[in-house]
C-alpha positions in Angstrom: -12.8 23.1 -19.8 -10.8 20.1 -18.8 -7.2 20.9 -18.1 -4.6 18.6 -18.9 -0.8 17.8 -18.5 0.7 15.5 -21.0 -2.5 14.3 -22.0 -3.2 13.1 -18.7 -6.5 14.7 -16.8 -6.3 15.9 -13.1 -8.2 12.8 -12.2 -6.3 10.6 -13.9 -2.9 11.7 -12.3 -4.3 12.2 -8.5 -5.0 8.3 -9.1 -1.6 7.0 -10.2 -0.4 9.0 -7.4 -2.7 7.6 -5.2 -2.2 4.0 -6.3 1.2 4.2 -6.5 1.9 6.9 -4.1 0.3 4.7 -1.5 1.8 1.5 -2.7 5.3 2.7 -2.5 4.4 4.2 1.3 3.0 0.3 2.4 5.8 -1.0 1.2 8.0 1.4 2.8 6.0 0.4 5.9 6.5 -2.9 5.7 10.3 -2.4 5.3 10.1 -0.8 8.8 7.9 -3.6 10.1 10.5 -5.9 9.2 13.3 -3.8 10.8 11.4 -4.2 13.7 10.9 -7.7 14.4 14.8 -8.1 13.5 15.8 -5.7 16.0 13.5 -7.3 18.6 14.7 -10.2 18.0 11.0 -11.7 18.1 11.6 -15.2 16.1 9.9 -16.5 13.0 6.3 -16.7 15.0 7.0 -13.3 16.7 8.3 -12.0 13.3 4.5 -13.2 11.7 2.6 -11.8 15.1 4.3 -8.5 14.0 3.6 -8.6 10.1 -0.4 -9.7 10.9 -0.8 -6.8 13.8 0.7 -4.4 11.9 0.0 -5.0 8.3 -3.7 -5.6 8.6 -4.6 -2.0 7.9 -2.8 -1.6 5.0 -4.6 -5.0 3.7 -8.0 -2.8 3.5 -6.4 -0.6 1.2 -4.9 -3.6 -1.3 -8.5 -5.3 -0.9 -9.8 -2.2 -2.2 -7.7 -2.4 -5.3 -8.1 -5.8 -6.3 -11.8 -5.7 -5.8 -11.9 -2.4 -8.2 -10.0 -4.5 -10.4 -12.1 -7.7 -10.6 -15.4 -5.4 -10.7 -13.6 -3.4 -13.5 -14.6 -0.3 -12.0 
């Protein structure tokens, strides 16, 4: 017996919220990456030092997506 809440399985909803869930939280994240560099005053090469560091783990989780995407998987 498969439950389901507006014709949506239990699956089906733990993966919006996972994509989107997720994807709202990175982009939070960078939000606070950018307040960073502007408060540390750290230039426009400082400012893409900060984004690269910072933001390459969340790039494992949007390679993920689009390569799910391409496979159609």
């Amino acid at each position: 017996m498969e439950i389901t809440i507006f014709g949506y399985t239990e699956g089906q909803i733990a993966q919006f919220g996972l994509t989107f869930g997720v994807g709202a939280f990175i982009l939070y994240m960078m939000f606070i990456v950018l307040n960073l560099a502007r408060e540390s005053k750290a230039g426009k090469f400082g400012t893409f030092i900060i984004f690269l560091v910072l933001s390459f783990g969340m790039l494992g989780f949007v390679a993920k997506n689009i390569i799910k995407w391409v496979l159609g998987i």
